[in-house]
N, C-alpha and C positions, 0 to 999 in steps of 0.2 A: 848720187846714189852709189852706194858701196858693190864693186864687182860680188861680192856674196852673196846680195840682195837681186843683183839683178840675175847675175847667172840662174839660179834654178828656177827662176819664172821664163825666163826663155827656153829651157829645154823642157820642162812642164809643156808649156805652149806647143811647141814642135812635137813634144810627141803623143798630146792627145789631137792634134790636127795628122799626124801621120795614122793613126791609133783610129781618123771618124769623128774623133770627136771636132765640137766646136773650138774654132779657132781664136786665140786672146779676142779680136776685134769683134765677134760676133758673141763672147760670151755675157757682158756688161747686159748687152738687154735680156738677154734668158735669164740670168740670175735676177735679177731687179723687176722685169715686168710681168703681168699676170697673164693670162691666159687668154685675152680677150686683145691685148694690145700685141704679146707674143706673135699673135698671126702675120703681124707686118715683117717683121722679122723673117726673110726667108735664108736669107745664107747664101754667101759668093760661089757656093757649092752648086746650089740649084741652080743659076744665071740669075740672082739677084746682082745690078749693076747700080742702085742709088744708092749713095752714104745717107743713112738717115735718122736721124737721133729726133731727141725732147730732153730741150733745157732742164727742164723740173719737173716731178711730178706732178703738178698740177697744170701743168699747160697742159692745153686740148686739144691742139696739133701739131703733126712732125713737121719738121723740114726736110729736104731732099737736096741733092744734086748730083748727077750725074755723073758717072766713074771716069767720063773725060776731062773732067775738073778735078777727081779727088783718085787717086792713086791707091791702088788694095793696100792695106796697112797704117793707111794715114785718117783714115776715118777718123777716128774717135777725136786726134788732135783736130783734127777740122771741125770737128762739132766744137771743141772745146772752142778754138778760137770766134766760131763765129757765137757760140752764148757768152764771150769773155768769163767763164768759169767753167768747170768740169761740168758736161751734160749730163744729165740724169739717165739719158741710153742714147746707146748709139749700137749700128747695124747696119748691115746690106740687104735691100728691099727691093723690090721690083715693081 
């Protein structure tokens, strides 16, 4: 990835998380899920401590595990690795 490409999505990130807003790792499932699955969703903000995504949109349950296995920031690639492709959401959930 080209330093141009990554730069302004990193300071984006940084400063809608200083700004309140949702953070890179919390945003994939707000933009992607509806309103009904959103709820799981709570945000490392509130003391959500499970990493928890869904493979695809049509699986019918999350996975979890626990923030002593998965590290704030490393979410999403943990989802990825354990669906061995990009998950369709990932989040901190409680």
């Amino acid at each position: 990835m080209k330093m141009k490409t990554l730069l302004p999505g990193l300071v984006s990130g940084v400063l809608l998380a200083a700004c309140g807003g949702p953070l890179p790792e919390e945003m994939d499932a707000q933009e992607q899920l509806g309103t009904t699955e959103s709820a799981v969703c709570e945000g490392w903000d509130s003391g959500a401590r499970l990493c928890t995504w869904k493979c695809t949109s049509s699986a019918t349950q999350w996975s979890a595990v626990g923030a002593g296995v998965v590290a704030y920031g490393q979410c999403q690639s943990y989802a990825n690795a354990q669906c061995g492709r990009t998950a369709y959401a990932t989040c901190w959930s409680k």
